[in-house]
PyMOL Python script that loads the backbone (N, CA, C, O; Angstrom):
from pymol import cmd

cmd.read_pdbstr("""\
ATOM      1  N   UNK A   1       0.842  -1.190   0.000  1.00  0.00           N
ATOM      2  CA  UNK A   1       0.000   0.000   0.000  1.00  0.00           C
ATOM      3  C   UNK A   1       0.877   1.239   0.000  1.00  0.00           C
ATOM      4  O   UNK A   1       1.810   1.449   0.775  1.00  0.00           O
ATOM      5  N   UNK A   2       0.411   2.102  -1.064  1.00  0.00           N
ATOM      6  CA  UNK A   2       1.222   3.334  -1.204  1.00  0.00           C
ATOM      7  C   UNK A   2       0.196   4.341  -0.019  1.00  0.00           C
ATOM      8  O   UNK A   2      -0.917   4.069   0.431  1.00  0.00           O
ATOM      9  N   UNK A   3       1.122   5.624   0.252  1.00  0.00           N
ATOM     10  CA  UNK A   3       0.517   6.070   1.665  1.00  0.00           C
ATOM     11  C   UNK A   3       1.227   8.093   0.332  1.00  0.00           C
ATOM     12  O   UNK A   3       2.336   8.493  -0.024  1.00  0.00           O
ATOM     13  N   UNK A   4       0.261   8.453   0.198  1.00  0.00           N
ATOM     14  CA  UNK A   4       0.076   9.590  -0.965  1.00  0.00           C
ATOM     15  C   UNK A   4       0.749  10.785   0.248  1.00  0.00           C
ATOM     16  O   UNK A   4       0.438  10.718   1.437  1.00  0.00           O
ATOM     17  N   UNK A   5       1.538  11.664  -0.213  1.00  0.00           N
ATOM     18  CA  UNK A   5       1.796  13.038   0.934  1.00  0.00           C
ATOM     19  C   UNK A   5       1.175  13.930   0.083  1.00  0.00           C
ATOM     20  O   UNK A   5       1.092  13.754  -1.132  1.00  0.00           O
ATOM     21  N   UNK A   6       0.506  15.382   0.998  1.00  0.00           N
ATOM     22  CA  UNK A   6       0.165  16.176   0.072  1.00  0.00           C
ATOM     23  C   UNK A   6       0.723  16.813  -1.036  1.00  0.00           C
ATOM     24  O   UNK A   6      -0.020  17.083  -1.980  1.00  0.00           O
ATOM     25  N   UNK A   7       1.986  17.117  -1.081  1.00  0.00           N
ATOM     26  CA  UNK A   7       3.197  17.574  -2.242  1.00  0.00           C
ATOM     27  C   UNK A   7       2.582  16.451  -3.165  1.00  0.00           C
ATOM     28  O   UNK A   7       1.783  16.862  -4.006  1.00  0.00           O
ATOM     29  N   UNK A   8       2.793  15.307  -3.138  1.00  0.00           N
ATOM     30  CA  UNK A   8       2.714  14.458  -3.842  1.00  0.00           C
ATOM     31  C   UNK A   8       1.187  14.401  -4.826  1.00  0.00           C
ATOM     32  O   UNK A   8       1.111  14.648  -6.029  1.00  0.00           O
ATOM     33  N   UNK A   9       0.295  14.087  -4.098  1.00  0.00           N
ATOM     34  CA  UNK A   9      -1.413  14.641  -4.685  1.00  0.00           C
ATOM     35  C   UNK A   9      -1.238  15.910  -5.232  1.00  0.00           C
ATOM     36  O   UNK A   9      -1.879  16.212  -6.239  1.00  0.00           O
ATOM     37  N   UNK A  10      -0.327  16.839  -4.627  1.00  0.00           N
ATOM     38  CA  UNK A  10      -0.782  18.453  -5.523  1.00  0.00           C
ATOM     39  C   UNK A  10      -0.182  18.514  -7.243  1.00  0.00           C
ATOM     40  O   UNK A  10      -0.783  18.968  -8.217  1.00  0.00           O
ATOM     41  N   UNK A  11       1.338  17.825  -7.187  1.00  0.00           N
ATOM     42  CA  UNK A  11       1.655  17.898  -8.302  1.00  0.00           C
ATOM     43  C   UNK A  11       0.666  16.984  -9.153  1.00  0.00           C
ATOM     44  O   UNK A  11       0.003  17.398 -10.104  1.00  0.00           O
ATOM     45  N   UNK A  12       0.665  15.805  -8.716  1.00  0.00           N
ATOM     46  CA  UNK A  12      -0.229  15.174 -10.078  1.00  0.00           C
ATOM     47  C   UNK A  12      -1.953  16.061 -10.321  1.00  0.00           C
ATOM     48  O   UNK A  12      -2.989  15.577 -10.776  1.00  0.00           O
ATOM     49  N   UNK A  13      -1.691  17.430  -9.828  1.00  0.00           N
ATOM     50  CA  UNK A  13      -3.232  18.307 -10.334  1.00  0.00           C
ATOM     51  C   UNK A  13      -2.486  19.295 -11.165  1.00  0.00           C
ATOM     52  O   UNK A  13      -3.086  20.210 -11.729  1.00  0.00           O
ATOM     53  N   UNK A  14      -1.217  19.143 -11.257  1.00  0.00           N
ATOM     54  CA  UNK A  14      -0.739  20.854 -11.933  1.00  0.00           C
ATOM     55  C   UNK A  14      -0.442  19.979 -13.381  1.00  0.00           C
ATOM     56  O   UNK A  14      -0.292  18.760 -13.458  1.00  0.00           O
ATOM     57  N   UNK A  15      -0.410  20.815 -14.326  1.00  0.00           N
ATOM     58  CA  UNK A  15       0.273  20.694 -15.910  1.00  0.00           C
ATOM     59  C   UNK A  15       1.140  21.557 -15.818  1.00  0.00           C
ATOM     60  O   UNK A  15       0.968  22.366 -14.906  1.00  0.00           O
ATOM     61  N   UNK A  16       2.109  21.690 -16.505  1.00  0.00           N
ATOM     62  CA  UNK A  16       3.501  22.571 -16.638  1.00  0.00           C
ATOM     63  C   UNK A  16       3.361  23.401 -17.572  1.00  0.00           C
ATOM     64  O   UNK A  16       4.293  24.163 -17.831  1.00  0.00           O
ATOM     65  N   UNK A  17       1.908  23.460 -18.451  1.00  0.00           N
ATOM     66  CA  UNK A  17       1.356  23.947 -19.252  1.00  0.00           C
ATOM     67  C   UNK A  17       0.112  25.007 -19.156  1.00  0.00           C
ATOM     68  O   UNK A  17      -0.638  24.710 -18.226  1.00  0.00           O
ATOM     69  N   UNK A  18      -0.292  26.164 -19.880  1.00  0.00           N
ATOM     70  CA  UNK A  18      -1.917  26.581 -19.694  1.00  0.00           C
ATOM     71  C   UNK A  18      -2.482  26.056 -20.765  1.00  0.00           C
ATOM     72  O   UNK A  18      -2.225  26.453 -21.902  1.00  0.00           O
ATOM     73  N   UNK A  19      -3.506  24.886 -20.435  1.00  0.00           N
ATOM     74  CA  UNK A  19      -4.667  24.351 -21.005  1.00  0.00           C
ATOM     75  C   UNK A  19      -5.659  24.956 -20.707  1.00  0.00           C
ATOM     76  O   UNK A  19      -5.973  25.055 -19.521  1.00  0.00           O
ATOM     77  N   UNK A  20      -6.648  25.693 -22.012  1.00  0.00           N
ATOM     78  CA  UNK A  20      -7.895  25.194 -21.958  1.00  0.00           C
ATOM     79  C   UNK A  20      -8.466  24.354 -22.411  1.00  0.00           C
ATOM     80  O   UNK A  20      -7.799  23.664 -23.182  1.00  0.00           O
ATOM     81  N   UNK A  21     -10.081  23.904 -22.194  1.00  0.00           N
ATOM     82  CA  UNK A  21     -10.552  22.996 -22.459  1.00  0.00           C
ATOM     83  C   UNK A  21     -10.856  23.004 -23.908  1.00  0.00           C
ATOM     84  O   UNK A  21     -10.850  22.056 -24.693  1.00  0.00           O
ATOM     85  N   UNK A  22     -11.166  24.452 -24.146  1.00  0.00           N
ATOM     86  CA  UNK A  22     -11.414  24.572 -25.834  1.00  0.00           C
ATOM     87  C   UNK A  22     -10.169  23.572 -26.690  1.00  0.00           C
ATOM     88  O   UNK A  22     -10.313  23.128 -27.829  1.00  0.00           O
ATOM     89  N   UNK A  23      -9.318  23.432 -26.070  1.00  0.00           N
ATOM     90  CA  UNK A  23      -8.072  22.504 -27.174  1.00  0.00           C
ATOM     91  C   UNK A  23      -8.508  21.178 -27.072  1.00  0.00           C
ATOM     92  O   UNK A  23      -7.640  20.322 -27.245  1.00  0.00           O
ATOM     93  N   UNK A  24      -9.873  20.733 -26.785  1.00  0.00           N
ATOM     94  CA  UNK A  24     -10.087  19.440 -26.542  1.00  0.00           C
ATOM     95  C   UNK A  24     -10.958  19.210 -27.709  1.00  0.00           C
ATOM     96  O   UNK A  24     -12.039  19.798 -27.721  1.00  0.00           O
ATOM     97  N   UNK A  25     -10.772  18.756 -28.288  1.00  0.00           N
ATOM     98  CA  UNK A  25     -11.947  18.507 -30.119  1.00  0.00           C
ATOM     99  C   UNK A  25     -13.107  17.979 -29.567  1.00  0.00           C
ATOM    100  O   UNK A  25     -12.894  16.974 -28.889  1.00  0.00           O
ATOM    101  N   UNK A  26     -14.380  18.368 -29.648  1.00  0.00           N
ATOM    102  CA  UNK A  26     -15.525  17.781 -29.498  1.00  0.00           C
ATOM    103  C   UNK A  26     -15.574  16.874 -30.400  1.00  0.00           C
ATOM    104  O   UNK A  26     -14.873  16.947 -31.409  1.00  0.00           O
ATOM    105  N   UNK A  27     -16.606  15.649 -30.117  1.00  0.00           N
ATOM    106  CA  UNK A  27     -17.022  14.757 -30.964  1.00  0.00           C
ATOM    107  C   UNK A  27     -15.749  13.790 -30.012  1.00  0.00           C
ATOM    108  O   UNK A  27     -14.754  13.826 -30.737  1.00  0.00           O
ATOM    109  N   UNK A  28     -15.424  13.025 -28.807  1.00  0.00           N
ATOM    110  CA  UNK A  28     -14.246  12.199 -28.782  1.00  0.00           C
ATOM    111  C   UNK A  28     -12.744  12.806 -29.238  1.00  0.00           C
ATOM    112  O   UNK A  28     -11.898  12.154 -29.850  1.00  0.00           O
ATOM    113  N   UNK A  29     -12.639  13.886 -28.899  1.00  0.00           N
ATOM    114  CA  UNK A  29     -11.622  14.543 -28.453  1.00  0.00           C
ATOM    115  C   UNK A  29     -10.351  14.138 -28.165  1.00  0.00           C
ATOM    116  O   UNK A  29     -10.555  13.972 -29.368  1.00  0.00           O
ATOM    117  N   UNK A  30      -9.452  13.865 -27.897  1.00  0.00           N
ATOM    118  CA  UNK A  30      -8.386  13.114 -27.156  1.00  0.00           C
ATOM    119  C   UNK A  30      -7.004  13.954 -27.174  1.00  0.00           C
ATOM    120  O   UNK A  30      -6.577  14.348 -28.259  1.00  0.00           O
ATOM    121  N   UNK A  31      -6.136  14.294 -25.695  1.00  0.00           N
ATOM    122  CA  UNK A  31      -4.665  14.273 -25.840  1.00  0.00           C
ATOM    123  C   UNK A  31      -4.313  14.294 -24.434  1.00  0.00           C
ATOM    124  O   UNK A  31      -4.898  14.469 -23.365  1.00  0.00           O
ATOM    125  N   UNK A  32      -2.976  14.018 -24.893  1.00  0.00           N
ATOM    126  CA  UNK A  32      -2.383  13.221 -23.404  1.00  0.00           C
ATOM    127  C   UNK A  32      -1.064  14.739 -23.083  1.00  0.00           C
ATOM    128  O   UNK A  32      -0.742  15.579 -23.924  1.00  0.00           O
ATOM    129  N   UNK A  33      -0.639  14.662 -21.869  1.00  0.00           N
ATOM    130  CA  UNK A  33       0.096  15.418 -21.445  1.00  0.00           C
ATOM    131  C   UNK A  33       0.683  15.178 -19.933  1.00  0.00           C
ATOM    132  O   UNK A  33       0.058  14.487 -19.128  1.00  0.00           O
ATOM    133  N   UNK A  34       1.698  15.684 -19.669  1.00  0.00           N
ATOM    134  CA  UNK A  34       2.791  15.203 -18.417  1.00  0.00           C
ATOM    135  C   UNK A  34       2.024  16.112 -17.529  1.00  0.00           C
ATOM    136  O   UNK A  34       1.607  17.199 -17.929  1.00  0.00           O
ATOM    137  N   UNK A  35       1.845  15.689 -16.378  1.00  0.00           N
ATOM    138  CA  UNK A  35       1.882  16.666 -15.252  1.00  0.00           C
ATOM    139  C   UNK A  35       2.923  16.432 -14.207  1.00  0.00           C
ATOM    140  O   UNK A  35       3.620  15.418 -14.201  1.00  0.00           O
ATOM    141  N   UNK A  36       3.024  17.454 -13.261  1.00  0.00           N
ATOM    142  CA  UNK A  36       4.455  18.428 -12.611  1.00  0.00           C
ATOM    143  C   UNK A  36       5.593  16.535 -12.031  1.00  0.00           C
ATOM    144  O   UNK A  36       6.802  16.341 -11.909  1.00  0.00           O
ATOM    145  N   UNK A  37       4.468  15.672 -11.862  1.00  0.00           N
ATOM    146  CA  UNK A  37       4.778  14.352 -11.127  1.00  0.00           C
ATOM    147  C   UNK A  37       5.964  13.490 -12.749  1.00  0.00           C
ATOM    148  O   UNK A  37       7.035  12.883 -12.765  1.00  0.00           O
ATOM    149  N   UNK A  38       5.137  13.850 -13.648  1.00  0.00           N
ATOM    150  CA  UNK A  38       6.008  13.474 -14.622  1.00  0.00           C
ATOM    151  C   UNK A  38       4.868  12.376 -15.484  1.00  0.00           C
ATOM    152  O   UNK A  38       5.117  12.068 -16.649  1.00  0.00           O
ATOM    153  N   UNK A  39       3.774  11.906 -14.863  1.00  0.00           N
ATOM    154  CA  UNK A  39       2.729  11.174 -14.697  1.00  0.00           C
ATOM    155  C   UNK A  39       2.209  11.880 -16.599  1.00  0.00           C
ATOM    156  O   UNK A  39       2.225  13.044 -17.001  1.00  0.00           O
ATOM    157  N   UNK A  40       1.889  10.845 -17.197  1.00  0.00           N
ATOM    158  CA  UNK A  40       1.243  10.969 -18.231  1.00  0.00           C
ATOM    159  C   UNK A  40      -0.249  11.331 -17.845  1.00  0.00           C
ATOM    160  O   UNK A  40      -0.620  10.958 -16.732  1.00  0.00           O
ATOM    161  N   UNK A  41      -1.033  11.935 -18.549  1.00  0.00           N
ATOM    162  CA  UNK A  41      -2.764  12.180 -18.650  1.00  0.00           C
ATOM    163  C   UNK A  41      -3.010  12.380 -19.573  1.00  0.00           C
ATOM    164  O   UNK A  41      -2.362  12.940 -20.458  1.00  0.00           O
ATOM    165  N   UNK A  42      -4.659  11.688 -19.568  1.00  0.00           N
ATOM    166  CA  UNK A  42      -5.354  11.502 -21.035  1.00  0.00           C
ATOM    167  C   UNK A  42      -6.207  12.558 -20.863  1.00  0.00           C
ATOM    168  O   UNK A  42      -6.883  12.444 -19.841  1.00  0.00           O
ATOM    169  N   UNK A  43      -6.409  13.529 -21.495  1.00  0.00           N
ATOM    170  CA  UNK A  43      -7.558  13.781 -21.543  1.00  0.00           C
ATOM    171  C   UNK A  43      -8.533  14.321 -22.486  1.00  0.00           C
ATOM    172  O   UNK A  43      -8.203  15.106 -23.375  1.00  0.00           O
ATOM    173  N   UNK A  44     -10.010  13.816 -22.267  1.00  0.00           N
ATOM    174  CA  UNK A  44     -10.686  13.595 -23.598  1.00  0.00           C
ATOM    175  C   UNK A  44     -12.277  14.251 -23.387  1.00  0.00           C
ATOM    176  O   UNK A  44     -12.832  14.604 -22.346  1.00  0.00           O
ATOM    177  N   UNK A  45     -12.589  14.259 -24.288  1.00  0.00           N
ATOM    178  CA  UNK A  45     -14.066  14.982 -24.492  1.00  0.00           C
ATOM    179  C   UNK A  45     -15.010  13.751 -25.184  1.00  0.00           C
ATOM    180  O   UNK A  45     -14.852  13.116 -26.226  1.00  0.00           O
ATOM    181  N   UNK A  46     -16.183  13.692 -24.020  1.00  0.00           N
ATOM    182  CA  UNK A  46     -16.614  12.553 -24.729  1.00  0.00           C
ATOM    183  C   UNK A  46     -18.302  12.984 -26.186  1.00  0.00           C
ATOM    184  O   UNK A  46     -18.257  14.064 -26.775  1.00  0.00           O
ATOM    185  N   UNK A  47     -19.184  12.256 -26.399  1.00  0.00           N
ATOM    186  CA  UNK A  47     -19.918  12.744 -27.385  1.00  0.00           C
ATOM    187  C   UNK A  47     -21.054  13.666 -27.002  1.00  0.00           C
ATOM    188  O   UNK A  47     -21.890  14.232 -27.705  1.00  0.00           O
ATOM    189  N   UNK A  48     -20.869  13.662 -25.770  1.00  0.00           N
ATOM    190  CA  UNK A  48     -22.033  14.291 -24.703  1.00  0.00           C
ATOM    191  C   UNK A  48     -20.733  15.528 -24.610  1.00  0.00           C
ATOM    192  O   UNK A  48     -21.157  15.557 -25.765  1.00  0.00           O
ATOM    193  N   UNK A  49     -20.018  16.182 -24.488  1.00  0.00           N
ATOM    194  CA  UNK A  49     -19.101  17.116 -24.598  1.00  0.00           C
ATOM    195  C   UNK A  49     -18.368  17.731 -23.273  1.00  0.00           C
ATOM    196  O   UNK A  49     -17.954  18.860 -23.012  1.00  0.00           O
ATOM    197  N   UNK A  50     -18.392  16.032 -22.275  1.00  0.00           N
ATOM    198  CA  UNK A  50     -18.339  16.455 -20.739  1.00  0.00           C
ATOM    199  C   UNK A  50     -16.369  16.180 -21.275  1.00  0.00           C
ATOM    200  O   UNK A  50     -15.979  15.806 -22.381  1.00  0.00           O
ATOM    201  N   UNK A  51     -15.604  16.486 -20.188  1.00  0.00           N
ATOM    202  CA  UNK A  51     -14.352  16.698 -20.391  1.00  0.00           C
ATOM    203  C   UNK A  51     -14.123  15.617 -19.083  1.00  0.00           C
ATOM    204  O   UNK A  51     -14.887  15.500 -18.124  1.00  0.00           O
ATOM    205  N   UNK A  52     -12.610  14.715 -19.363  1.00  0.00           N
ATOM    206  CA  UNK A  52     -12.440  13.694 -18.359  1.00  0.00           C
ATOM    207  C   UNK A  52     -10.859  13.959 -18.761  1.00  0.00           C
ATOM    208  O   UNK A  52     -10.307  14.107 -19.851  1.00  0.00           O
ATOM    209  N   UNK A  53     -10.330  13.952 -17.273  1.00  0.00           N
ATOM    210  CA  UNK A  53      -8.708  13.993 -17.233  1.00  0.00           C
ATOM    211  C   UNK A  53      -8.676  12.125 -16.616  1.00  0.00           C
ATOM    212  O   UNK A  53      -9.736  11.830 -16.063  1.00  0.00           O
ATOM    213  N   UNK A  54      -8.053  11.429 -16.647  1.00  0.00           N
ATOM    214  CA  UNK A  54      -7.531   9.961 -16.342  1.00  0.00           C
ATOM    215  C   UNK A  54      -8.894   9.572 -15.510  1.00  0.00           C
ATOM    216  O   UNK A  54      -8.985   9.480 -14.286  1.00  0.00           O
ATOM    217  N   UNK A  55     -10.043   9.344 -16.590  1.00  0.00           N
ATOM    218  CA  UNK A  55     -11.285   8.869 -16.368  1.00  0.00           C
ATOM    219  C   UNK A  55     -12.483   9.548 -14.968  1.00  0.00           C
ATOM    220  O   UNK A  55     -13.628   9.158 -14.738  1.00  0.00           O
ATOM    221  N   UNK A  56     -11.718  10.609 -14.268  1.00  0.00           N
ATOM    222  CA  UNK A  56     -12.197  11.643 -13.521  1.00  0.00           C
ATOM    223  C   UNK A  56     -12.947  12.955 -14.411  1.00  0.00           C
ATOM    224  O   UNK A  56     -12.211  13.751 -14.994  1.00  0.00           O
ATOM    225  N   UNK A  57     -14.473  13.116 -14.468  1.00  0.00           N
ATOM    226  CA  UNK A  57     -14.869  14.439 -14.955  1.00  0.00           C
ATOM    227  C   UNK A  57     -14.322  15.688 -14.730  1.00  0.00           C
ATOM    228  O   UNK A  57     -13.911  15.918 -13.593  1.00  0.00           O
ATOM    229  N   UNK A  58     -14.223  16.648 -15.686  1.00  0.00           N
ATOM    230  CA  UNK A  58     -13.994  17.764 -15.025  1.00  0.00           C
ATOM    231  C   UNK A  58     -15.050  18.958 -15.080  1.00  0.00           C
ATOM    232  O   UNK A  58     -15.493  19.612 -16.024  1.00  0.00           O
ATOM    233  N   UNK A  59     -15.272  18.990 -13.776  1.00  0.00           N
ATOM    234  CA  UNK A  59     -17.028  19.805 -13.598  1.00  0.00           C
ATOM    235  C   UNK A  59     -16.960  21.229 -13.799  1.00  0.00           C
ATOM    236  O   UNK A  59     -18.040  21.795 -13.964  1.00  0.00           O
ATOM    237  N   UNK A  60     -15.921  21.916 -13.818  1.00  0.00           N
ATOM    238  CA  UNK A  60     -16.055  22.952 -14.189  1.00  0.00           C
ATOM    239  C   UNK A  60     -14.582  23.287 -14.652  1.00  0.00           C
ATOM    240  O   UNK A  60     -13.700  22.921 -13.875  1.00  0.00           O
ATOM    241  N   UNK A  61     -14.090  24.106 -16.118  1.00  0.00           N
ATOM    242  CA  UNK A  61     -13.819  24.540 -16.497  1.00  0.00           C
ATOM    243  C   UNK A  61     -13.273  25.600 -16.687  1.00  0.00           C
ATOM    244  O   UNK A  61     -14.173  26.437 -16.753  1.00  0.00           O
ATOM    245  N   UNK A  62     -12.137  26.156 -16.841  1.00  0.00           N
ATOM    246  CA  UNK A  62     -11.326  27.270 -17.524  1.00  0.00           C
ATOM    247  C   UNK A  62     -11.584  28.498 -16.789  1.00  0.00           C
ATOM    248  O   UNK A  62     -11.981  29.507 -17.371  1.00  0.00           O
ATOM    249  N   UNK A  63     -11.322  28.447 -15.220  1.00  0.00           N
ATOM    250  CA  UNK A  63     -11.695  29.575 -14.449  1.00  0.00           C
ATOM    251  C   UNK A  63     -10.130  30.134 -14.252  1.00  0.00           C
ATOM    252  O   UNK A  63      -9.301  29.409 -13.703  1.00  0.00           O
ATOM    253  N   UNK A  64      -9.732  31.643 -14.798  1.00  0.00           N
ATOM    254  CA  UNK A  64      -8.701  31.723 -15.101  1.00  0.00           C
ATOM    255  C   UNK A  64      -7.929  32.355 -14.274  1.00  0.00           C
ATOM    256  O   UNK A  64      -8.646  32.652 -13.318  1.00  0.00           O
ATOM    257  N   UNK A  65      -6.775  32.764 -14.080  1.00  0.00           N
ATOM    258  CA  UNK A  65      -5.993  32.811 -12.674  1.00  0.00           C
ATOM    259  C   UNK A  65      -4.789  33.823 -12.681  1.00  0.00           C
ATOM    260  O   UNK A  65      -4.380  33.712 -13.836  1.00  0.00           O
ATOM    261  N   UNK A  66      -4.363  34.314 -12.347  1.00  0.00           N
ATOM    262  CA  UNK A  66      -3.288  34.891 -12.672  1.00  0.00           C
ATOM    263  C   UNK A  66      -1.797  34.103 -13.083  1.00  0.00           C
ATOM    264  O   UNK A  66      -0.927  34.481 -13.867  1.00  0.00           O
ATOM    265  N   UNK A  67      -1.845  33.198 -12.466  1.00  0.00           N
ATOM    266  CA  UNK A  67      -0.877  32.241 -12.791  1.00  0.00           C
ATOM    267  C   UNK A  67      -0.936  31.237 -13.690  1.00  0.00           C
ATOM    268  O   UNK A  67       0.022  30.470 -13.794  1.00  0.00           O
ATOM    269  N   UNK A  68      -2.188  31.077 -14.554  1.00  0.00           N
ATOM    270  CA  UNK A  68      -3.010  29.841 -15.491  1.00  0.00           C
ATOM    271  C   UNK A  68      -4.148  29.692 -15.459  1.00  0.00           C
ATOM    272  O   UNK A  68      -4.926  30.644 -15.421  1.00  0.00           O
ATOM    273  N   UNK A  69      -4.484  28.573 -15.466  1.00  0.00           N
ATOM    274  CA  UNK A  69      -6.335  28.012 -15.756  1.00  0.00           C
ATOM    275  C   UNK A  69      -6.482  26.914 -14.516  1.00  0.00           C
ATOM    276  O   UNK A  69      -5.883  25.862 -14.293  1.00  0.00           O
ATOM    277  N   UNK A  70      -7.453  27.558 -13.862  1.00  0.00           N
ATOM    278  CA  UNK A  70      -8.218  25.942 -12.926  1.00  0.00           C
ATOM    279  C   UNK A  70      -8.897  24.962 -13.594  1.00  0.00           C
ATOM    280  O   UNK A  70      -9.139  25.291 -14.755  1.00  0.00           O
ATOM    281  N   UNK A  71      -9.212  24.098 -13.348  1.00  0.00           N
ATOM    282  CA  UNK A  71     -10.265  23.334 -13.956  1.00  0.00           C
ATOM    283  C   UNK A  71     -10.856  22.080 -12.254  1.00  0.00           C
ATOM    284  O   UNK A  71      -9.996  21.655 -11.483  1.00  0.00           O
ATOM    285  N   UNK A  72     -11.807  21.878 -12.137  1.00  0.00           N
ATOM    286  CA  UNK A  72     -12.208  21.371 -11.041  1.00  0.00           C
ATOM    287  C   UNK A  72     -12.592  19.869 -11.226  1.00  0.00           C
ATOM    288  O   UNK A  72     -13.675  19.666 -11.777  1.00  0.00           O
ATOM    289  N   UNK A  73     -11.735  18.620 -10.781  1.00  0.00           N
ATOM    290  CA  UNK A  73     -11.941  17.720 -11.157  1.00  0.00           C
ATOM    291  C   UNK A  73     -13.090  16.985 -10.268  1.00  0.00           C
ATOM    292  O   UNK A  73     -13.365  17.669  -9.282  1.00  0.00           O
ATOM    293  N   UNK A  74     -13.716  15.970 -10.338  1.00  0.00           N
ATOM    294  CA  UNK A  74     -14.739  15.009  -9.346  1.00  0.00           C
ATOM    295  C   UNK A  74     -14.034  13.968  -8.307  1.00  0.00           C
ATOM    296  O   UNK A  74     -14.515  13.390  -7.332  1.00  0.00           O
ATOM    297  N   UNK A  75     -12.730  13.937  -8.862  1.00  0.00           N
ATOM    298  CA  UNK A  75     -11.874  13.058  -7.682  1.00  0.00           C
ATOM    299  C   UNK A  75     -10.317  13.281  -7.776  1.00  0.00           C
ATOM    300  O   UNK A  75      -9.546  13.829  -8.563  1.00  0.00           O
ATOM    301  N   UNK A  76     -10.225  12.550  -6.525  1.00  0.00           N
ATOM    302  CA  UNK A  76      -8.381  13.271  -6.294  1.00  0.00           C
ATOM    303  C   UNK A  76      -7.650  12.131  -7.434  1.00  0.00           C
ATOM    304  O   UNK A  76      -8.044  10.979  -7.616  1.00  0.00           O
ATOM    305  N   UNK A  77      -6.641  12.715  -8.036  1.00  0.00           N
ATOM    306  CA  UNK A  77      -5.862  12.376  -9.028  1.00  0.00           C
ATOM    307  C   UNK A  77      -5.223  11.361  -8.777  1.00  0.00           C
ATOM    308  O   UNK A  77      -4.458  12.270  -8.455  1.00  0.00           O
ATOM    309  N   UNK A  78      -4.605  10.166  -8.536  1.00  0.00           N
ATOM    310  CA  UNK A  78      -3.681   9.373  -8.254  1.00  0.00           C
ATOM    311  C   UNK A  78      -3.072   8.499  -9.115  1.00  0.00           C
ATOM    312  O   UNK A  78      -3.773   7.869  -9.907  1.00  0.00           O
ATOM    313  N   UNK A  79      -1.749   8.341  -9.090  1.00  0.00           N
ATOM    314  CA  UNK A  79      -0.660   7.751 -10.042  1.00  0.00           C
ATOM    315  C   UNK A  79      -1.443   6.054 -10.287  1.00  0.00           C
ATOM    316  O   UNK A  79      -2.044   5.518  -9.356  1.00  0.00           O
ATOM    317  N   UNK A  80      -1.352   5.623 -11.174  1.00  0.00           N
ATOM    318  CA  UNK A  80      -1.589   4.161 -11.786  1.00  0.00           C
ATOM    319  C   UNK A  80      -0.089   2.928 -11.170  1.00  0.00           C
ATOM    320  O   UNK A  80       0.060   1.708 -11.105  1.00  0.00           O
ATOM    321  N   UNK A  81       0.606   3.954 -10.889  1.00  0.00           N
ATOM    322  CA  UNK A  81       1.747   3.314 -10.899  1.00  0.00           C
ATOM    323  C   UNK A  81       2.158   2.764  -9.060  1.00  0.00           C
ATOM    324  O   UNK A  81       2.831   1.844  -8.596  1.00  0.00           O
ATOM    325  N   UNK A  82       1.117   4.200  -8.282  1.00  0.00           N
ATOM    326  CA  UNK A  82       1.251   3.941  -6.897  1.00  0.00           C
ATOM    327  C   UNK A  82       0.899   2.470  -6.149  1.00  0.00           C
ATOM    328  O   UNK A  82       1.050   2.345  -4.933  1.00  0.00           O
TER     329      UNK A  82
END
""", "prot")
cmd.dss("prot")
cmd.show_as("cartoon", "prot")
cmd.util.cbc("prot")
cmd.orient("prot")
């Protein structure tokens, strides 16, 4: 059993990137990208036009920041690998 520290949960929420969601193609959408952990993510737009980072929804969208873009996921992020 892996035992998660918060450092650890925060990076796998950051991208090293500013994404919005608009770069996600409607109609099944798809692209993958590293976050701060190094951790690959998929993320895709499905035909209903809801947005999913590593099979987690993301309920709200492109609230913008001085430092980048939020996006608010439905569950905490965790490595495949933990």
């Amino acid at each position: 059993m892996h035992l998660y520290y918060p450092l650890e949960i925060l990076r796998r929420h950051i991208l090293p990137i500013t994404l919005c969601s608009a770069v996600i193609q409607k109609e099944a959408g798809k692209i993958k990208v590293r976050n701060m952990d190094l951790d690959i993510m998929e993320i895709e737009r499905n035909k209903h036009g809801k947005v999913f980072i590593n099979g987690s929804e993301i309920i709200e969208t492109d609230s913008v920041a001085t430092n980048g873009v939020l996006h608010v996921v439905d569950k905490v992020l965790v490595s495949d690998t933990g």
